[in-house]
N, C-alpha and C positions, 0 to 999 in steps of 0.2 A: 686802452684796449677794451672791445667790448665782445662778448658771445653771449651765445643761447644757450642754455640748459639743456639740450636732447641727448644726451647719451642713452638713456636708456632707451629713446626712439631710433638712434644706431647701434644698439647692440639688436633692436628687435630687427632691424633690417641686417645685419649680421646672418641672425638665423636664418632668415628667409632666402636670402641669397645664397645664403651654403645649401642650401635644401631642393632651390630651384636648378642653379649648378647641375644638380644630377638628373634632371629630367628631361624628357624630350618630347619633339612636336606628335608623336603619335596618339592618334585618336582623339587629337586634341580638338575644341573648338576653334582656339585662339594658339599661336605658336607662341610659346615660351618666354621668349623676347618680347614680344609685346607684351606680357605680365610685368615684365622685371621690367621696364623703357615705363609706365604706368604707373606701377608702383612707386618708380623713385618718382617720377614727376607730377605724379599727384601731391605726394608727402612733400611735395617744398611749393606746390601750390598751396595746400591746405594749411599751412604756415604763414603765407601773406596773407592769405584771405582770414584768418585766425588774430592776427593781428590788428587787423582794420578793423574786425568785431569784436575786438579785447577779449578775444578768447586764447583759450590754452595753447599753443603752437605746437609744443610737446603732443598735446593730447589728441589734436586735430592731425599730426601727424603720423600718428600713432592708428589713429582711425582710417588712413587713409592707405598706408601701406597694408592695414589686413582689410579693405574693402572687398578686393576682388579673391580672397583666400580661397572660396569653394569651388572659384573657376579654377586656380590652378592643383586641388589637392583633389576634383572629381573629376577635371578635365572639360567640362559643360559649363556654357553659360547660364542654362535654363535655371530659375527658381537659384540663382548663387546667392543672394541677398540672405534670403529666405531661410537658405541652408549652411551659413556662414558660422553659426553659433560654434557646433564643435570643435573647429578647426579653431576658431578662434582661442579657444578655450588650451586645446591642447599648446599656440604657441603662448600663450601668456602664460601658463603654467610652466611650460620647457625655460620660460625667461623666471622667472619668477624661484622656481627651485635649481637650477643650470648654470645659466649663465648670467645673471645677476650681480655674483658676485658685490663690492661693495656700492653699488648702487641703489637708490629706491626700487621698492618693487611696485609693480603695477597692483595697484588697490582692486578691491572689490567695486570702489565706487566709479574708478574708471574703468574696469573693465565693464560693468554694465552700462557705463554708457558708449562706449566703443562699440556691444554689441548691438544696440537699438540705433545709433547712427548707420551699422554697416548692412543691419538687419533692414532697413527701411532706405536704403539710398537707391535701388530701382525705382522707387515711385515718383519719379520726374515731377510727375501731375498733379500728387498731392503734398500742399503746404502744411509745416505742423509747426508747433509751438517751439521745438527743441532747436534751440542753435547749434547743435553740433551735425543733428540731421540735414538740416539746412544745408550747411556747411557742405559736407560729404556729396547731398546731389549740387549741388553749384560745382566745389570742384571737379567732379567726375564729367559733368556738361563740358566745361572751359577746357580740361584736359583733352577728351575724346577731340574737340573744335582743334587745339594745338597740334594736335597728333595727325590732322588731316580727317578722322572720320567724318561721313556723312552725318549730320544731325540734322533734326526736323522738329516741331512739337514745341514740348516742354523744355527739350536738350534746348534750343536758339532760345527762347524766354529767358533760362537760367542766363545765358552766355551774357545776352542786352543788359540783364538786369546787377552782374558782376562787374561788368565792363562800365555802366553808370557810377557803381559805388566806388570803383578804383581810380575814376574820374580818364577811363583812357578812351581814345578813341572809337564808334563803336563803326564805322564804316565800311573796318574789316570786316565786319558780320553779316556784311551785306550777301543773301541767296546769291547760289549761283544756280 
């Protein structure tokens, strides 16, 4: 028998989904359901692609479900990257003091880097040193592509250039 270690990346999605449960599409950018349909499919994206680059899967998953936090806790996509910080802070603490329980709790050293991935995953365009940044705009690219969204730019670069390393076909990728 084999598994993964995430629980405390399902207890953080726990919350999240208890949270979002109570909200609705008004005034929204983005309706609700597409947060939560995102959130989970990012976080088991960011998990393979975490793996292929010997990183944390836990923690890539972890990153990926609070990517889009500001979009849903301000209801705007505008500047969410940028503006991710407190929200973020608030759920790691709510896990962290709450529901934790006997579980690790999320560090100081992963929570700042959760923040500087999530803080910096709009910038398609710019490449940075940090694998977990990386990480985060790759999966957000390949996600929005799976989900049907339009992409153009940097979003198709990321997609070629994931779809090369996974060794999968890139054909699909082809403009329409």
């Amino acid at each position: 028998m084999i598994s993964m270690n995430v629980k405390r990346l399902n207890r953080v999605l726990t919350i999240l989904l208890n949270e979002m449960k109570e909200l609705d599409d008004e005034g929204r950018d983005l309706p609700i359901r597409w947060n939560v349909m995102h959130m989970y499919s990012s976080s088991q994206l960011a998990k393979i692609v975490a793996i292929k680059r010997n990183l944390d899967p836990e923690l890539a998953g972890l990153i990926a479900v609070l990517h889009d936090i500001a979009v849903v806790k301000t209801k705007k996509k505008d500047n969410h990257a940028e503006r991710a910080e407190p929200f973020i802070n608030e759920i790691i603490n709510l896990y962290n003091s709450e529901y934790r329980r006997n579980l690790n709790e999320i560090t100081k050293e992963d929570r700042k880097i959760i923040i500087e991935a999530v803080s910096l995953h709009s910038q398609k365009d710019i490449k940075t040193d940090n694998k977990y940044v990386e990480l985060m705009k790759d999966v957000d690219s390949i996600d929005r592509l799976l989900h049907g969204v339009k992409s153009d730019g940097s979003y198709v670069d990321r997609c070629y250039n994931v779809f090369e390393e996974l060794n999968l076909p890139k054909d699909i990728l082809e403009l329409k």
